[in-house]
mmCIF file of the N, C-alpha and C atoms, coordinates in Angstrom:
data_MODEL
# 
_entry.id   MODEL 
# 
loop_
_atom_site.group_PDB 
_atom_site.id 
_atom_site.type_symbol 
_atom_site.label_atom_id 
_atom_site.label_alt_id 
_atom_site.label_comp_id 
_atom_site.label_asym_id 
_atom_site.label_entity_id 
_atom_site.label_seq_id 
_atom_site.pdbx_PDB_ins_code 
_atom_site.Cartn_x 
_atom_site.Cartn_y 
_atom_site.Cartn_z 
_atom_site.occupancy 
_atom_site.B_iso_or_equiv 
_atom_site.pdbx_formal_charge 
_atom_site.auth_seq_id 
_atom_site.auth_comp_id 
_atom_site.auth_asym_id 
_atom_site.auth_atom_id 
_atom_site.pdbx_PDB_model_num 
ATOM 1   N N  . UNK A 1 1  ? -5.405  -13.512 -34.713 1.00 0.00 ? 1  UNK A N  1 
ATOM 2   C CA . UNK A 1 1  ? -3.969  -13.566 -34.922 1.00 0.00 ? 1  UNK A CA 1 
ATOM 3   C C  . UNK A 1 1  ? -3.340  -14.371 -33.787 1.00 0.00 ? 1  UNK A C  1 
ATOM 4   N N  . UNK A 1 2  ? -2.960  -14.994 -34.101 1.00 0.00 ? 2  UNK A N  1 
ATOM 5   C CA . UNK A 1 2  ? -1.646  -16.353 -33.085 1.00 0.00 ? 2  UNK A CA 1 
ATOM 6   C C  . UNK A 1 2  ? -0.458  -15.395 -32.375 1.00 0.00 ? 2  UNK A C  1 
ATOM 7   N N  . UNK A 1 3  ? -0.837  -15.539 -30.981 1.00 0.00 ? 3  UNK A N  1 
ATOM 8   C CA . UNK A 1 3  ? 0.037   -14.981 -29.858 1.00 0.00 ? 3  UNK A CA 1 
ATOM 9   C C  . UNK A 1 3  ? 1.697   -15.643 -30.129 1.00 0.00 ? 3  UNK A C  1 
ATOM 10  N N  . UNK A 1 4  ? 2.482   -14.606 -30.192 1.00 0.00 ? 4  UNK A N  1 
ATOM 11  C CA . UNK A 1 4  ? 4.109   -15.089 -29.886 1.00 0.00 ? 4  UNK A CA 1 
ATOM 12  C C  . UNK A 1 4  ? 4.218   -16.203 -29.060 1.00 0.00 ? 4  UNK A C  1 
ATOM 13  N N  . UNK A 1 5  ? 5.583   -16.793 -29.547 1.00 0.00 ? 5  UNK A N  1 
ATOM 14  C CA . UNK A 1 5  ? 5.923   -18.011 -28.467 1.00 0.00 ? 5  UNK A CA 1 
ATOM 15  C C  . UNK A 1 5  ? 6.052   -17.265 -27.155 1.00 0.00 ? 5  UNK A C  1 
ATOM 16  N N  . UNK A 1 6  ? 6.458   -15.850 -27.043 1.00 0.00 ? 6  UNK A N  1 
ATOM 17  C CA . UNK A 1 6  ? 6.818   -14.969 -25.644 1.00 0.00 ? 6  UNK A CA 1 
ATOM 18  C C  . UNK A 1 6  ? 5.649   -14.800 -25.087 1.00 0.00 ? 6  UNK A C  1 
ATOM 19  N N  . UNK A 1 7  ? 4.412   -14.442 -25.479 1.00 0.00 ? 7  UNK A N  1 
ATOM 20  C CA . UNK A 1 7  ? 3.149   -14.424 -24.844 1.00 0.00 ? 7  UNK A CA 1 
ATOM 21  C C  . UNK A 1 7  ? 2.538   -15.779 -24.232 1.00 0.00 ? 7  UNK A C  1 
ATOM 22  N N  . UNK A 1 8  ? 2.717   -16.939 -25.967 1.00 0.00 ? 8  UNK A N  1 
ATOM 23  C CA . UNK A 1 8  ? 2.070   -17.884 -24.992 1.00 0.00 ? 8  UNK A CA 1 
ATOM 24  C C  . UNK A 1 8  ? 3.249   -18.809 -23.687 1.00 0.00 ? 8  UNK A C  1 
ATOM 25  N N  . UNK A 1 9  ? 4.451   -18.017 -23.921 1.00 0.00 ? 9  UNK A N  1 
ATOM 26  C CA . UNK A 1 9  ? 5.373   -18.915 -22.513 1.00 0.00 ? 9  UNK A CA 1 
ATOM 27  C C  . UNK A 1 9  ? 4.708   -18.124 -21.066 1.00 0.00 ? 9  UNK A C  1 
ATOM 28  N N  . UNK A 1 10 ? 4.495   -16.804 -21.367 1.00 0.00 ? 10 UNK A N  1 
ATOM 29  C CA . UNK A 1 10 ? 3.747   -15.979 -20.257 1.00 0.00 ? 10 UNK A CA 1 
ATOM 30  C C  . UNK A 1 10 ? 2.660   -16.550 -19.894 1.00 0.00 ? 10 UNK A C  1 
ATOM 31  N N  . UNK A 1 11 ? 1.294   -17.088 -20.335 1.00 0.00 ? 11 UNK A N  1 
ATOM 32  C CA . UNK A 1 11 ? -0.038  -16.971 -20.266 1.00 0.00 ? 11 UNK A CA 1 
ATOM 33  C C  . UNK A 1 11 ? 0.523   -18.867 -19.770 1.00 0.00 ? 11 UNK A C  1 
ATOM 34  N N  . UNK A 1 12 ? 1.734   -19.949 -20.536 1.00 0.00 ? 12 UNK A N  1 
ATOM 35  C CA . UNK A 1 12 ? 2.093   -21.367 -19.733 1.00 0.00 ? 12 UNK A CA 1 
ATOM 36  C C  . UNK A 1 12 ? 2.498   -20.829 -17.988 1.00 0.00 ? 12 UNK A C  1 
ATOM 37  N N  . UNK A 1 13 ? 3.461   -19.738 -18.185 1.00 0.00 ? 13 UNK A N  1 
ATOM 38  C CA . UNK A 1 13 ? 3.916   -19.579 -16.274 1.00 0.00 ? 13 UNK A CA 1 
ATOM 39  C C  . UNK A 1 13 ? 3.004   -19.153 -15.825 1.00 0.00 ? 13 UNK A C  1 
ATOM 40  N N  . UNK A 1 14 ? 1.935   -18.308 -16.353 1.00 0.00 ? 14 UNK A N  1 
ATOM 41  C CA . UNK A 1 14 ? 0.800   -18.215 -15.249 1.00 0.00 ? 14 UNK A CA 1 
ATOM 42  C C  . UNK A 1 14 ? 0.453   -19.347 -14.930 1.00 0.00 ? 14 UNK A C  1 
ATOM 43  N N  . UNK A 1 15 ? -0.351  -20.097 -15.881 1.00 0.00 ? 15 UNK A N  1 
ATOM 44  C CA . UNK A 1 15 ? -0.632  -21.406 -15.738 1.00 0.00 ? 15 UNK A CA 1 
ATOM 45  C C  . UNK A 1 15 ? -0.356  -22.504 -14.474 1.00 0.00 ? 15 UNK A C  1 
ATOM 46  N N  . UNK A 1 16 ? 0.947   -22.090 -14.954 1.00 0.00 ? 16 UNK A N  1 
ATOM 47  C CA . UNK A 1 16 ? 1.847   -23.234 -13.808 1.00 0.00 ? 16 UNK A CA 1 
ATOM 48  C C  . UNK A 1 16 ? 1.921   -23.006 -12.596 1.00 0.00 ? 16 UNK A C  1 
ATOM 49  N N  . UNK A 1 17 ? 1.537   -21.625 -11.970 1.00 0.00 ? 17 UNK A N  1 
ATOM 50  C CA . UNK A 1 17 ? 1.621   -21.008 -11.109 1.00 0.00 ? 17 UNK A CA 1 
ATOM 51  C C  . UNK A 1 17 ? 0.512   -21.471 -10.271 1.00 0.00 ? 17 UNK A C  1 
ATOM 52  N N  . UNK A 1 18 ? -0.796  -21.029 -11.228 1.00 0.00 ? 18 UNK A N  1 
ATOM 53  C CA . UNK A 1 18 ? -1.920  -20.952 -10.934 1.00 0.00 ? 18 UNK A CA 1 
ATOM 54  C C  . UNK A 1 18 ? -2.371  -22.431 -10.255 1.00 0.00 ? 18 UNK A C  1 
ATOM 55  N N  . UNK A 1 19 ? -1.665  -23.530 -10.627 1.00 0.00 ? 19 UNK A N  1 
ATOM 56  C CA . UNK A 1 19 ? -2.150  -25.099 -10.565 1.00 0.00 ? 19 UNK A CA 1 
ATOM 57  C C  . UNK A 1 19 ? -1.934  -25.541 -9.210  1.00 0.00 ? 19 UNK A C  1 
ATOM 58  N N  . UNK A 1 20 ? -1.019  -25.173 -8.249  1.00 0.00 ? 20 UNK A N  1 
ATOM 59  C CA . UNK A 1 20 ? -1.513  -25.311 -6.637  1.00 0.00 ? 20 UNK A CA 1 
ATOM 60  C C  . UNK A 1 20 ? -2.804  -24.975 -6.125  1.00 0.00 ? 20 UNK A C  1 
ATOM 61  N N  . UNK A 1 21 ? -2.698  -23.647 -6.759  1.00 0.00 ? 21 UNK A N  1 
ATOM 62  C CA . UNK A 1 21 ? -4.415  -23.199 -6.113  1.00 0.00 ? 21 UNK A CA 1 
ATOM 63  C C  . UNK A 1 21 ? -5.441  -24.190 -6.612  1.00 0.00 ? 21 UNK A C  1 
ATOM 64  N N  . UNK A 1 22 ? -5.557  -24.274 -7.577  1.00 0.00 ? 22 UNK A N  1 
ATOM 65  C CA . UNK A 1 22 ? -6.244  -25.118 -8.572  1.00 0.00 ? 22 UNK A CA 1 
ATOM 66  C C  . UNK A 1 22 ? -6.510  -26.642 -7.855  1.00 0.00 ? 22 UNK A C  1 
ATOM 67  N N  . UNK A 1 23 ? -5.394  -26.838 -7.817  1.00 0.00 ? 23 UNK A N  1 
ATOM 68  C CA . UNK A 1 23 ? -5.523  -28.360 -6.688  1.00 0.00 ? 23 UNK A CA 1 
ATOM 69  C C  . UNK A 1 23 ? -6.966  -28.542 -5.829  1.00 0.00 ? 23 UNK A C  1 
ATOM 70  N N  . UNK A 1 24 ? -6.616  -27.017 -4.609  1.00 0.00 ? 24 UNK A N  1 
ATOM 71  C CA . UNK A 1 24 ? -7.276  -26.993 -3.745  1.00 0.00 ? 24 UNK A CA 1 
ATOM 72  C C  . UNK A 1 24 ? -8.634  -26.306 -3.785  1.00 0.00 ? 24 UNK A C  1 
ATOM 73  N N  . UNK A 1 25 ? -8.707  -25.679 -5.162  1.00 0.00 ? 25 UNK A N  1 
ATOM 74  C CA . UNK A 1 25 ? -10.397 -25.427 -4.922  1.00 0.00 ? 25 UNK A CA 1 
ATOM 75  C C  . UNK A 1 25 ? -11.127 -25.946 -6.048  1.00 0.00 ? 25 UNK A C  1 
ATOM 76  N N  . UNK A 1 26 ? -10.139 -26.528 -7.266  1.00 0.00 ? 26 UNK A N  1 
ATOM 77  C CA . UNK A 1 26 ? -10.971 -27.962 -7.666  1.00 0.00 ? 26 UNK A CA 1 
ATOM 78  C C  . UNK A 1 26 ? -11.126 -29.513 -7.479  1.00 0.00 ? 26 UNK A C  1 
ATOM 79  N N  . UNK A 1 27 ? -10.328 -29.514 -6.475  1.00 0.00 ? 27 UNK A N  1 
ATOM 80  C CA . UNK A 1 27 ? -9.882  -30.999 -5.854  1.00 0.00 ? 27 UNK A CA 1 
ATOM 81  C C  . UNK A 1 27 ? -9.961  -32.094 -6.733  1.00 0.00 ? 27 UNK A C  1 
ATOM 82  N N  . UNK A 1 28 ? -11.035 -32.697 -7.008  1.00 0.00 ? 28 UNK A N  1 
ATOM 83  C CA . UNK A 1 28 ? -11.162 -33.661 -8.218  1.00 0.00 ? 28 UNK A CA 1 
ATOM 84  C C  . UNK A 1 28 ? -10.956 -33.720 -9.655  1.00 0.00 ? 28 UNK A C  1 
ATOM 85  N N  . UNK A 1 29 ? -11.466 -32.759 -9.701  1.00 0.00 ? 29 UNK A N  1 
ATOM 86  C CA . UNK A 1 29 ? -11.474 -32.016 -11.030 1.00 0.00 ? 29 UNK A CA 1 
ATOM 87  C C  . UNK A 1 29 ? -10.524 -30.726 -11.535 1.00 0.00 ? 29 UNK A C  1 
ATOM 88  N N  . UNK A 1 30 ? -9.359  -30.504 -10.903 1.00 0.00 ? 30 UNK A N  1 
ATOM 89  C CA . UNK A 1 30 ? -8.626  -29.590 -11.341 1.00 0.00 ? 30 UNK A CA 1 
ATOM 90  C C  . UNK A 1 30 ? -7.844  -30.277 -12.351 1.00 0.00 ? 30 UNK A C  1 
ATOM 91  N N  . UNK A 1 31 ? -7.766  -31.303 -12.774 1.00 0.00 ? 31 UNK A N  1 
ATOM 92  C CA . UNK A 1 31 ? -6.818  -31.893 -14.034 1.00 0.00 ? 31 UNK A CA 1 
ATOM 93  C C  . UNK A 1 31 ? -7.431  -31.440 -15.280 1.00 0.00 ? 31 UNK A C  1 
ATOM 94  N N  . UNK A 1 32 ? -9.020  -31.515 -14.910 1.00 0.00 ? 32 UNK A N  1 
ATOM 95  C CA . UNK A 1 32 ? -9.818  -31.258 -16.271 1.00 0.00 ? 32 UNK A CA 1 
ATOM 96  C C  . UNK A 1 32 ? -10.165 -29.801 -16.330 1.00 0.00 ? 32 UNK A C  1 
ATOM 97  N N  . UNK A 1 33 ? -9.716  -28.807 -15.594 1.00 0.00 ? 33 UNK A N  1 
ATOM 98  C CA . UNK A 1 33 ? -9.370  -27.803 -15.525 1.00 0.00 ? 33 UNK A CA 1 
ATOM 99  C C  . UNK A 1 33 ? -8.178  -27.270 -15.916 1.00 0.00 ? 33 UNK A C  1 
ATOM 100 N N  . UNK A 1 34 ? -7.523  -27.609 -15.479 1.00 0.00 ? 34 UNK A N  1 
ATOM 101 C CA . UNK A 1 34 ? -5.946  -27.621 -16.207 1.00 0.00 ? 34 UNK A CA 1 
ATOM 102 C C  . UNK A 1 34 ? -6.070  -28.325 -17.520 1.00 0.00 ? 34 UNK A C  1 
ATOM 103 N N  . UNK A 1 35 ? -6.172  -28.720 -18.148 1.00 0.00 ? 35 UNK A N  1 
ATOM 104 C CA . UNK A 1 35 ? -6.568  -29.220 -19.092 1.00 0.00 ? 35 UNK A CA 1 
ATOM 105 C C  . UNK A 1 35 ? -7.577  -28.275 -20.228 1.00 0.00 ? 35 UNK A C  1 
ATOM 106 N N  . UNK A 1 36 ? -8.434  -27.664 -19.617 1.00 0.00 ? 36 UNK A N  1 
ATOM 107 C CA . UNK A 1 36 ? -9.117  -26.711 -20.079 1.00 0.00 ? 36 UNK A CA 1 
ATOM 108 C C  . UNK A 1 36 ? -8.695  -25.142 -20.577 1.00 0.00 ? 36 UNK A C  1 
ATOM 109 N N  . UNK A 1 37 ? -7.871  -24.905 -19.651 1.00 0.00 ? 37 UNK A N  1 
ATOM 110 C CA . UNK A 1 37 ? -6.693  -23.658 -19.149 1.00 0.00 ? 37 UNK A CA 1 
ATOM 111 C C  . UNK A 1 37 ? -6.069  -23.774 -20.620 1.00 0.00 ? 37 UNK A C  1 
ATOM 112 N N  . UNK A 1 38 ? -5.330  -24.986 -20.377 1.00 0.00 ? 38 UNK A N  1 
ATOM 113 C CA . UNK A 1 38 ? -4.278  -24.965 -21.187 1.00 0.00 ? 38 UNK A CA 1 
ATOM 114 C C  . UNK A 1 38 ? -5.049  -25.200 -23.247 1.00 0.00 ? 38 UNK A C  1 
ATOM 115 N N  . UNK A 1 39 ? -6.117  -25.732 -23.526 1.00 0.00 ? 39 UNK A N  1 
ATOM 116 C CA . UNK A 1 39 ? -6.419  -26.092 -24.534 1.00 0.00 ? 39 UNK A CA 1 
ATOM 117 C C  . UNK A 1 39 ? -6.885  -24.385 -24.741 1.00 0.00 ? 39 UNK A C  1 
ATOM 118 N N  . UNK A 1 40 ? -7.315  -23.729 -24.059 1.00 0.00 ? 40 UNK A N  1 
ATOM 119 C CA . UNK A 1 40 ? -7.773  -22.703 -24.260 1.00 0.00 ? 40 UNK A CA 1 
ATOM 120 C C  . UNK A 1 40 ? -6.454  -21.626 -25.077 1.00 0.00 ? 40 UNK A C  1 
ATOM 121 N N  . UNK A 1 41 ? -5.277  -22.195 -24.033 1.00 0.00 ? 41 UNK A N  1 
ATOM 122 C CA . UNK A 1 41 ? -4.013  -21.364 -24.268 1.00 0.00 ? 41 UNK A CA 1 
ATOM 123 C C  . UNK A 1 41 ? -3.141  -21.883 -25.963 1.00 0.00 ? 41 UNK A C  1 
ATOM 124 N N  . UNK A 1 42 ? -3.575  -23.353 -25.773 1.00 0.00 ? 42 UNK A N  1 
ATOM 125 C CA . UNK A 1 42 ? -3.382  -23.921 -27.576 1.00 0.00 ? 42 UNK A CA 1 
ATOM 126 C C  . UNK A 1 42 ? -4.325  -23.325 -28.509 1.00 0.00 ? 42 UNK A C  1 
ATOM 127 N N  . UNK A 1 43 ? -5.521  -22.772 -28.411 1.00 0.00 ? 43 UNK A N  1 
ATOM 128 C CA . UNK A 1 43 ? -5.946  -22.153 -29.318 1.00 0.00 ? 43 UNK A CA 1 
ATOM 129 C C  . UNK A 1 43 ? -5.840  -20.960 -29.661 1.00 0.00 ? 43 UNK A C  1 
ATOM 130 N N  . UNK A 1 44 ? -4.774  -19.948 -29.022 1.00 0.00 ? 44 UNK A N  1 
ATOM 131 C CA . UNK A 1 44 ? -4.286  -18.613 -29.514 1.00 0.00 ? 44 UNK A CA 1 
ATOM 132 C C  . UNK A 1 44 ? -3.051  -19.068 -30.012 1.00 0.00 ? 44 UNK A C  1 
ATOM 133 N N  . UNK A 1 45 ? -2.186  -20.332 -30.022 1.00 0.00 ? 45 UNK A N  1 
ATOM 134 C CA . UNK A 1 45 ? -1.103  -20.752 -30.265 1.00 0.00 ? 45 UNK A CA 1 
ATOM 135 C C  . UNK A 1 45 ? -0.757  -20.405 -32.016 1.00 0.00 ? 45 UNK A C  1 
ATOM 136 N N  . UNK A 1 46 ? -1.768  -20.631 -32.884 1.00 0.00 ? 46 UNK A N  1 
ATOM 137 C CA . UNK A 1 46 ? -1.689  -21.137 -34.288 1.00 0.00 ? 46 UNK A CA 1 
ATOM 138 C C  . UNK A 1 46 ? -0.765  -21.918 -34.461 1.00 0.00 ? 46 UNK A C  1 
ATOM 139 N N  . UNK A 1 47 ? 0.488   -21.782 -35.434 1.00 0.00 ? 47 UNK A N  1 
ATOM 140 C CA . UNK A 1 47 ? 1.555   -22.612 -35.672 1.00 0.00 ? 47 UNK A CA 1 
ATOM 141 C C  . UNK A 1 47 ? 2.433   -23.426 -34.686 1.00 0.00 ? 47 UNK A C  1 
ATOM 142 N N  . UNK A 1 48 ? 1.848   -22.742 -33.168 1.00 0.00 ? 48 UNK A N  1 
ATOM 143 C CA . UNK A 1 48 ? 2.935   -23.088 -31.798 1.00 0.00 ? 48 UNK A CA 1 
ATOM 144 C C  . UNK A 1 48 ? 1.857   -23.964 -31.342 1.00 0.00 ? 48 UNK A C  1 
ATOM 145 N N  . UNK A 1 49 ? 0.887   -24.870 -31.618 1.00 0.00 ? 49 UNK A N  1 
ATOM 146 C CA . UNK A 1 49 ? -0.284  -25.433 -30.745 1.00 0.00 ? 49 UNK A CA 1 
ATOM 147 C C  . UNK A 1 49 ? 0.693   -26.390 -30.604 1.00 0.00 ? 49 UNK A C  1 
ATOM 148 N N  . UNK A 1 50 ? 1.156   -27.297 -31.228 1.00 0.00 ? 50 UNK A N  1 
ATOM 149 C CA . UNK A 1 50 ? 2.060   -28.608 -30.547 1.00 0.00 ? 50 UNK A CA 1 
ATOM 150 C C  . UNK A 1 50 ? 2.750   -28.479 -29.262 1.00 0.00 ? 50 UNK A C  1 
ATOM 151 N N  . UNK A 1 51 ? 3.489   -26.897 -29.846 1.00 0.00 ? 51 UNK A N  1 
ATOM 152 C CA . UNK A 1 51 ? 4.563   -26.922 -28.534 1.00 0.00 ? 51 UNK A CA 1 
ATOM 153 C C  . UNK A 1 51 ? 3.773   -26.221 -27.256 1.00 0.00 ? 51 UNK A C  1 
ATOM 154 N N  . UNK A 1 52 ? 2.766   -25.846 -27.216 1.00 0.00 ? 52 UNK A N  1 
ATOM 155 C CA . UNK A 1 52 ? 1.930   -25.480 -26.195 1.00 0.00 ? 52 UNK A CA 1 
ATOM 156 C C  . UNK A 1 52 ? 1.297   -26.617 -25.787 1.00 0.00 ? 52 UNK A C  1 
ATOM 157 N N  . UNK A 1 53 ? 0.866   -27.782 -25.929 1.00 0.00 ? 53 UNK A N  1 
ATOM 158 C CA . UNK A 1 53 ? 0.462   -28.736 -25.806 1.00 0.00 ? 53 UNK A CA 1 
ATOM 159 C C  . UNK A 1 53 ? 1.094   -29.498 -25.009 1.00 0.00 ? 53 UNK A C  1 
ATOM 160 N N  . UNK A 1 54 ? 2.630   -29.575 -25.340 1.00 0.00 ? 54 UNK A N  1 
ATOM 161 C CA . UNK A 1 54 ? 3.446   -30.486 -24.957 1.00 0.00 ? 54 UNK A CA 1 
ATOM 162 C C  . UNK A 1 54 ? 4.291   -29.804 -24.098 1.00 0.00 ? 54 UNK A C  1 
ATOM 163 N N  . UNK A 1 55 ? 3.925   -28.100 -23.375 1.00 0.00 ? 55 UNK A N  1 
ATOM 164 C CA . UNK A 1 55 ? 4.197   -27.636 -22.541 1.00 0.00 ? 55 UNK A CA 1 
ATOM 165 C C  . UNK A 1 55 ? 3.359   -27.731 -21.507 1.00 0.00 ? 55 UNK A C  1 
ATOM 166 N N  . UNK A 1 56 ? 1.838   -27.624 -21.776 1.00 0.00 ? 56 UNK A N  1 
ATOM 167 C CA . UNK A 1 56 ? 0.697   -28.254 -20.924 1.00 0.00 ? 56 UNK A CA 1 
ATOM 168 C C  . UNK A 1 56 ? 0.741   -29.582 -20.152 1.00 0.00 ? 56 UNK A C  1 
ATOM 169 N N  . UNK A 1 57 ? 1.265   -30.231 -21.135 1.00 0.00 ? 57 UNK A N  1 
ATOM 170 C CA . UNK A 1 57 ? 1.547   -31.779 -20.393 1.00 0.00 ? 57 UNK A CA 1 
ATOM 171 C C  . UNK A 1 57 ? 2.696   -31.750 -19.593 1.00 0.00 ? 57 UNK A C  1 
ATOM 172 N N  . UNK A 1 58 ? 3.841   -31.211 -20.061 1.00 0.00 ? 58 UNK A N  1 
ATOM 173 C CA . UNK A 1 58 ? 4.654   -31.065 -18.754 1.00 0.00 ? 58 UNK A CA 1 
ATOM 174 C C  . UNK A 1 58 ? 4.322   -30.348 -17.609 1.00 0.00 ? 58 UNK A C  1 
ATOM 175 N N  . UNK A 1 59 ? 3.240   -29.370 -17.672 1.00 0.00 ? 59 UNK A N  1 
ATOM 176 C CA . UNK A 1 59 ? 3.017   -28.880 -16.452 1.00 0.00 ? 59 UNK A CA 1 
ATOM 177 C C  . UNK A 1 59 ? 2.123   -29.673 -15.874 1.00 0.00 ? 59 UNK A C  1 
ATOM 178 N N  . UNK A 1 60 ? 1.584   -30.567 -16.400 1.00 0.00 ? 60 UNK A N  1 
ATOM 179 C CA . UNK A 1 60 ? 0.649   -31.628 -15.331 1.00 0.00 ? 60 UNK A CA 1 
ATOM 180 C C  . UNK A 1 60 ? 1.457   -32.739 -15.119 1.00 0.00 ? 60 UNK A C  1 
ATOM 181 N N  . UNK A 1 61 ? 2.502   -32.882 -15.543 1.00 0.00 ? 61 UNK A N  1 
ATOM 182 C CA . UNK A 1 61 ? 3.416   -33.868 -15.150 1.00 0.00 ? 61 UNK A CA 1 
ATOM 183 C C  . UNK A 1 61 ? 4.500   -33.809 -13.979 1.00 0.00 ? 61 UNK A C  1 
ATOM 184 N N  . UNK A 1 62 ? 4.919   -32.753 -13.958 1.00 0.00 ? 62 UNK A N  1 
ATOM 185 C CA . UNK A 1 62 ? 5.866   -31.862 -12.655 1.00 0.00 ? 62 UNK A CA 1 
ATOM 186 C C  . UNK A 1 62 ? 4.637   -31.585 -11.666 1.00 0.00 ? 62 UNK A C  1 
ATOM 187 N N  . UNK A 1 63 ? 3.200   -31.605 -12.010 1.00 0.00 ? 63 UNK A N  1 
ATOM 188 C CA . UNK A 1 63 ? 2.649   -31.602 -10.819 1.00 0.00 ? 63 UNK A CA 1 
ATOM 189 C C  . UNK A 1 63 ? 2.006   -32.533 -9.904  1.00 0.00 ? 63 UNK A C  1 
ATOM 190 N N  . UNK A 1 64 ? 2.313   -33.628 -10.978 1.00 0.00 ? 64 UNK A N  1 
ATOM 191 C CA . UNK A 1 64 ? 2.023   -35.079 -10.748 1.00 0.00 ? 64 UNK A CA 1 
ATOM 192 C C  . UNK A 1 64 ? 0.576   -35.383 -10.652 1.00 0.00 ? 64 UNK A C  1 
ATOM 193 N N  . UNK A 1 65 ? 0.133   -34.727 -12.187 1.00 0.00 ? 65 UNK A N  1 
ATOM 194 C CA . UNK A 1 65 ? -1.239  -34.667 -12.338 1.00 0.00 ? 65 UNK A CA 1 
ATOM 195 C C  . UNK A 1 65 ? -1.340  -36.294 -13.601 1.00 0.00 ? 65 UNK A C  1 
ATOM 196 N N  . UNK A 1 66 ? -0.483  -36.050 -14.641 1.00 0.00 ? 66 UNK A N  1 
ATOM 197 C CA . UNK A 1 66 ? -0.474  -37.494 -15.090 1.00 0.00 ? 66 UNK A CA 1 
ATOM 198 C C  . UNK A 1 66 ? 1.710   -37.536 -15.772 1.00 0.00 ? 66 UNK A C  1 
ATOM 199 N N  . UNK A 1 67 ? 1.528   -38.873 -15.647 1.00 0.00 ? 67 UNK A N  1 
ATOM 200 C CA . UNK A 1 67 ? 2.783   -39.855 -15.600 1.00 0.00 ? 67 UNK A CA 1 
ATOM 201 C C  . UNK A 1 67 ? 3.760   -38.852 -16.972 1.00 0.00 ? 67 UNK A C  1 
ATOM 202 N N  . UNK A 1 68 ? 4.991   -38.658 -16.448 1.00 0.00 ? 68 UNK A N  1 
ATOM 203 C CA . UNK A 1 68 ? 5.491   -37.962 -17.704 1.00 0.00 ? 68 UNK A CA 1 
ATOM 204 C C  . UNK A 1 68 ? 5.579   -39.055 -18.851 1.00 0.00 ? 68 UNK A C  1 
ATOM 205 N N  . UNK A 1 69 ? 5.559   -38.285 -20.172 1.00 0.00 ? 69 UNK A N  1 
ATOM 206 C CA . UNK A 1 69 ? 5.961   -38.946 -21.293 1.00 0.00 ? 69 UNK A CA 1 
ATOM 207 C C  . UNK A 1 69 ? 6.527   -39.301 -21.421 1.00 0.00 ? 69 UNK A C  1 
ATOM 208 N N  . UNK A 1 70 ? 7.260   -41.252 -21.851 1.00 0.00 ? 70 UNK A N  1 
ATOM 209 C CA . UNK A 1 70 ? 8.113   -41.282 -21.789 1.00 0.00 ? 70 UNK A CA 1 
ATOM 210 C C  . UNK A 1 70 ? 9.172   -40.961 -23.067 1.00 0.00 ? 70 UNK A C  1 
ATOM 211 N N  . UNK A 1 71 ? 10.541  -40.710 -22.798 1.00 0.00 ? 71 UNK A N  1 
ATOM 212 C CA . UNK A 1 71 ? 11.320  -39.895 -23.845 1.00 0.00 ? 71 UNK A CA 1 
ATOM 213 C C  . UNK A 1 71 ? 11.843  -40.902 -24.648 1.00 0.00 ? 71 UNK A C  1 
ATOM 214 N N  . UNK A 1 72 ? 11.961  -40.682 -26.273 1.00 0.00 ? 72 UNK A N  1 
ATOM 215 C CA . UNK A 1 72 ? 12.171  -41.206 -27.298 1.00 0.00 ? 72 UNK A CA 1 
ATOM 216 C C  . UNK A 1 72 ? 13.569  -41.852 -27.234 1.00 0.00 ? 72 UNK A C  1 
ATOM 217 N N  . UNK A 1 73 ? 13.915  -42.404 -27.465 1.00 0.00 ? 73 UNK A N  1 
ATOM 218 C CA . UNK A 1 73 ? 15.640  -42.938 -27.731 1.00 0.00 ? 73 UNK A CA 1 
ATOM 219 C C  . UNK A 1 73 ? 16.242  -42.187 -29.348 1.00 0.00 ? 73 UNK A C  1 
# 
């Protein structure tokens, strides 16, 4: 069964939280960790996987893990 948008915004702020540490004890490889985190967190999403996705990417983007998206006109 597909977690609420309220669960999976809980299980994104851990996330986001978690990604300093992450920095420093995966150094190279914490993007593909974060990355991992988060695909993990799109697959309890069901109908919400987009918007979990495209909450994932903003959290690697505010952490200046990759370039934000740029926004549509």
């Amino acid at each position: 069964m597909p977690l609420s948008r309220d669960d999976l915004a809980k299980l994104l702020a851990n996330l986001d939280a978690a990604v300093p540490g992450m920095l420093q004890i995966h150094d190279g490889e914490a993007l593909e960790a974060i990355a991992c985190m988060g695909e993990d967190i799109a697959d309890q999403a069901g109908h919400e996987r987009s918007w979990v996705e495209d909450q994932v990417e903003a959290i690697m983007a505010r952490h200046g893990l990759i370039d934000p998206a740029p926004r549509e006109a």
